[in-house]
C-alpha positions in Angstrom: 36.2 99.6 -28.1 33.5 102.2 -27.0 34.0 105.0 -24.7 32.6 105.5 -21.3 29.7 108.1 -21.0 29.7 111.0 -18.4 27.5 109.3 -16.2 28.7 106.6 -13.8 26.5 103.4 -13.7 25.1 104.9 -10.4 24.6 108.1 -11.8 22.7 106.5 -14.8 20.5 104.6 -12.5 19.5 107.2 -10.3 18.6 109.3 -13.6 16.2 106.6 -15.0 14.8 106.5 -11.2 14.6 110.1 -11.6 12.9 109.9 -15.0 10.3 107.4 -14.4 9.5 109.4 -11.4 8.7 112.4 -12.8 7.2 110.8 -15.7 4.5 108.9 -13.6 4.0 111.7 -11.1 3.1 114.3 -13.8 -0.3 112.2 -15.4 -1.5 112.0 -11.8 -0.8 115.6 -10.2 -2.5 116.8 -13.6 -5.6 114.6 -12.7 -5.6 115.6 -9.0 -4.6 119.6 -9.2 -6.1 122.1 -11.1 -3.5 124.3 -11.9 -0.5 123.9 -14.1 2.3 123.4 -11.8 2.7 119.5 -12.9 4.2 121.2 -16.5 7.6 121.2 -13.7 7.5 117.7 -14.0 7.3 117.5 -17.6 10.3 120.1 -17.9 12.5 117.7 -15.4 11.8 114.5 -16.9 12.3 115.9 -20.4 15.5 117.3 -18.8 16.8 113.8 -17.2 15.9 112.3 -20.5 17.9 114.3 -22.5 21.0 114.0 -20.2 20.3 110.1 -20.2 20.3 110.4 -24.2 23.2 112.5 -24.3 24.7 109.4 -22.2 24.0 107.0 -24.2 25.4 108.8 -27.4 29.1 109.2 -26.0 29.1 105.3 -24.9 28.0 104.6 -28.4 30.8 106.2 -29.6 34.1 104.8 -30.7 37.4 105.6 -28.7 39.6 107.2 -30.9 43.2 105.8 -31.0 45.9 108.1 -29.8 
């Protein structure tokens, strides 16, 4: 039997929204801006996608028996 992560399954959604928003909007605000202020939306998605990971590692691991 595995564990259940941190995140709820509506949590986990609403990360990968999160994610894949970020991740798309920081190609296109680097095309359209000229400063670096899309390197935010690197930071967050890298963020998300590290908590999402982190997820994913305690689900994959086994309950222990008590």
């Amino acid at each position: 039997m595995r564990s259940a992560g941190f995140l709820s399954e509506s949590q986990r959604r609403l990360a990968w929204v999160g994610f894949l928003l970020a991740a798309f909007q920081a190609p296109l605000a680097a095309s359209l801006i000229d400063d670096a202020s899309w390197l935010f939306a690197v930071v967050v998605a890298l963020v998300v996608a590290t908590v999402i990971l982190a997820d994913d590692a305690q689900r994959r691991r086994p309950v222990e028996a008590e």
